[in-house]
C-alpha positions as CSV (number, residue, x, y, z in Angstrom):
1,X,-85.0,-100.0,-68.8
2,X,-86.8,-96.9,-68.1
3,X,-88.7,-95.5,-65.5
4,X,-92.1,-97.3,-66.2
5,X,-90.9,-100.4,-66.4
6,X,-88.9,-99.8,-63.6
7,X,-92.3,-99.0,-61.8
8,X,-94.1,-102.1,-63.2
9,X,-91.5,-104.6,-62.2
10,X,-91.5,-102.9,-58.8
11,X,-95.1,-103.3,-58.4
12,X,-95.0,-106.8,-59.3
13,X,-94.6,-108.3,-56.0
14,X,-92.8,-110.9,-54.5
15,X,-94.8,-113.8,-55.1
16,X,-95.7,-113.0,-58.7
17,X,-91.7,-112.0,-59.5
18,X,-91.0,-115.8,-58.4
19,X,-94.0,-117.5,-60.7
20,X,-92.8,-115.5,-63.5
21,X,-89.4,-117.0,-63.1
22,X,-90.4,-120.0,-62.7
23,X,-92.9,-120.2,-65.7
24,X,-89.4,-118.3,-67.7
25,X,-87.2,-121.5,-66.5
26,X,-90.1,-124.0,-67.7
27,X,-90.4,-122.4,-70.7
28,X,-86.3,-122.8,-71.4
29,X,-86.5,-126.5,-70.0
30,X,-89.1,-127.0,-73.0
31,X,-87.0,-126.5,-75.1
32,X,-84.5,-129.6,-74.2
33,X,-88.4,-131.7,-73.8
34,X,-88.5,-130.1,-77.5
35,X,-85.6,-132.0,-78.6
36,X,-86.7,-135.6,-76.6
37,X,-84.6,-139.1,-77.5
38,X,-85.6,-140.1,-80.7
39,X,-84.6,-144.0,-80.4
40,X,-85.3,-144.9,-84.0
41,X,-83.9,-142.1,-85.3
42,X,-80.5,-143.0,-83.0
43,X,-80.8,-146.6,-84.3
44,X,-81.0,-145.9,-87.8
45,X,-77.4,-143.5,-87.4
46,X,-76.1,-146.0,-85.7
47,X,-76.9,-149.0,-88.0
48,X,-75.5,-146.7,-90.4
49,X,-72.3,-146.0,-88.9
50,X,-71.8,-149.9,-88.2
51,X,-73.6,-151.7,-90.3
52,X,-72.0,-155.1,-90.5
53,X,-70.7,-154.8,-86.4
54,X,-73.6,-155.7,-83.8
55,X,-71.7,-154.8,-81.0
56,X,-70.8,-151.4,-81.8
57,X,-74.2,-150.7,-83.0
58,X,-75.0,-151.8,-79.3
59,X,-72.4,-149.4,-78.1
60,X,-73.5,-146.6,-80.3
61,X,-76.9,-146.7,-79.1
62,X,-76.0,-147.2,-75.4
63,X,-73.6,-143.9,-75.8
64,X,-76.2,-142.1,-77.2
65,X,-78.9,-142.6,-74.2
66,X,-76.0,-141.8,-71.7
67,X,-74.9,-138.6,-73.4
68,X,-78.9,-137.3,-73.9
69,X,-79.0,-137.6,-70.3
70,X,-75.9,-136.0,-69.7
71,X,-77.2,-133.2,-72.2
72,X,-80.2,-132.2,-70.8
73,X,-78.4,-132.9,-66.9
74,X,-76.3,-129.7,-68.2
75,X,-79.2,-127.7,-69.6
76,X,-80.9,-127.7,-66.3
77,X,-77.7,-126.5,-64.3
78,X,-78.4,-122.9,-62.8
79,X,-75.9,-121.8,-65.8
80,X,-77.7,-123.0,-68.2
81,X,-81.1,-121.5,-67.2
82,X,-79.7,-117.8,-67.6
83,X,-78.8,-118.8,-71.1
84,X,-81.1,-118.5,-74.5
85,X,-82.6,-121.3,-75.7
86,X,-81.2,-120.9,-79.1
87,X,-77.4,-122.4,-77.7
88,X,-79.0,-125.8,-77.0
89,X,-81.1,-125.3,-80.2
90,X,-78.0,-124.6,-82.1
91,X,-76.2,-127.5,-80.8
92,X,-79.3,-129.9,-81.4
93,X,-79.6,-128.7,-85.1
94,X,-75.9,-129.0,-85.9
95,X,-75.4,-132.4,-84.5
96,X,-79.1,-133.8,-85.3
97,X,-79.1,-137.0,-83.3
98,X,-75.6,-137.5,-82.4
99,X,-76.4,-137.1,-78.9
100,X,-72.4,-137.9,-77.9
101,X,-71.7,-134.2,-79.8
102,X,-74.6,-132.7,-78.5
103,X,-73.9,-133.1,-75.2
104,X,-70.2,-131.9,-75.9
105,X,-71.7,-129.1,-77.6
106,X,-74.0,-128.1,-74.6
107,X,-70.9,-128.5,-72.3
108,X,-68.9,-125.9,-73.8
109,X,-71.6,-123.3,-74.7
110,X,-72.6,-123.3,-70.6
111,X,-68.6,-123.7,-70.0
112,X,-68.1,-120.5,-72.6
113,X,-71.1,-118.8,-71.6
114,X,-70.5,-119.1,-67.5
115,X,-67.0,-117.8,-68.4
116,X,-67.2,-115.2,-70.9
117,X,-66.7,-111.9,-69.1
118,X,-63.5,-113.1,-68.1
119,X,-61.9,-112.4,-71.1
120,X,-62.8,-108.7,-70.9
121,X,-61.4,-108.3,-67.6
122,X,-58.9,-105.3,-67.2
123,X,-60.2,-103.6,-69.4
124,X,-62.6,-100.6,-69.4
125,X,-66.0,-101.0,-69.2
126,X,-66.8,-99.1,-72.5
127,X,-63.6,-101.1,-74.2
128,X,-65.2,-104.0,-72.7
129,X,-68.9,-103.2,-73.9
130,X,-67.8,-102.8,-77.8
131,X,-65.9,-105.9,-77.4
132,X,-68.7,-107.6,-76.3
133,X,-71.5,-106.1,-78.3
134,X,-69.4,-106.7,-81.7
135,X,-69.1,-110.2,-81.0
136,X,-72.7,-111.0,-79.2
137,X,-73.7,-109.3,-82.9
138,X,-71.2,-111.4,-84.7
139,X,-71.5,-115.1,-82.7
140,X,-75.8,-114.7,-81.6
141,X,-76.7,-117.6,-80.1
142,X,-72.8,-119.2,-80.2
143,X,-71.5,-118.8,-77.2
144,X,-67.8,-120.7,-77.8
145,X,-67.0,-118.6,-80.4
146,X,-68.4,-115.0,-78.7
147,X,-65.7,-115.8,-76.0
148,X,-62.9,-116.5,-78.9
149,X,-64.3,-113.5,-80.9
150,X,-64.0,-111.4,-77.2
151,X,-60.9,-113.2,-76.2
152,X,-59.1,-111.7,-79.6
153,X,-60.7,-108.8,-79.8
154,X,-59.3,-108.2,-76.0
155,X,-56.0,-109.1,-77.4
156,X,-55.8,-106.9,-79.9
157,X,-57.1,-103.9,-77.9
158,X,-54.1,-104.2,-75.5
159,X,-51.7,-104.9,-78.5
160,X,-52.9,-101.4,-80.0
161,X,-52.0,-99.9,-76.4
């Protein structure tokens, strides 16, 4: 940041600091209200899935409802919010509507991202800046396999030592 924007943000005031965040945390919510329940589409993989077996059908579709809401229960954790968009988003687009996987998915991209600069610890903070910066390059918007790219690239550092 330089010194102008340091100026501007410190002009900003209170009050308009908080609506900015707040309008910033809508706009990441939106993007789990982009990816709503689509209960025909859920139907249809399910049917497929169990085609001749009612019951798991049934099952299918009720796992489904309880892991979107369990999903977008995790996206609106105070974790979540500090993360991009694009981790849901990448979660949402390679599970489609399995909404069991998504919500695994979502899990461990907060649990990665919340835990991330861990794996860096010890280390110095330049060490642990090209660590980090190689794999946020490598991984974008992956979060579970930044931490393994950091996590070996951590390892190998102090093997090298």
């Amino acid at each position: 940041m330089n010194h102008a924007d340091g100026q501007i943000i410190t002009k900003l005031g209170r009050k308009r600091r908080m609506r900015l965040a707040w309008i910033a945390s809508a706009l990441v919510g939106s993007t789990v209200a982009a990816h709503a329940f689509d209960e025909q589409a859920v139907a249809a993989k399910c049917a497929a899935d169990w085609s001749a077996d009612f019951a798991m059908q049934k099952f299918c579709r009720d796992q489904a409802v309880k892991a979107h809401s369990e999903a977008t229960d995790a996206w609106s954790t105070s974790t979540a919010q500090r993360m991009p968009a694009e981790a849901f988003d990448k979660c949402r687009a390679d599970w489609t509507n399995d909404w069991v996987m998504i919500a695994f998915c979502t899990k461990q991209q907060i649990d990665a991202f919340s835990t991330i600069a861990d794996t860096t610890e010890g280390l110095s903070p330049d060490v642990a800046s090209q660590i980090n910066t190689k794999c946020a390059a490598d991984w974008s918007s992956d979060f579970v396999m930044q931490k393994f790219c950091a996590e070996q690239q951590a390892e190998a550092f102090k093997a090298l030592q």
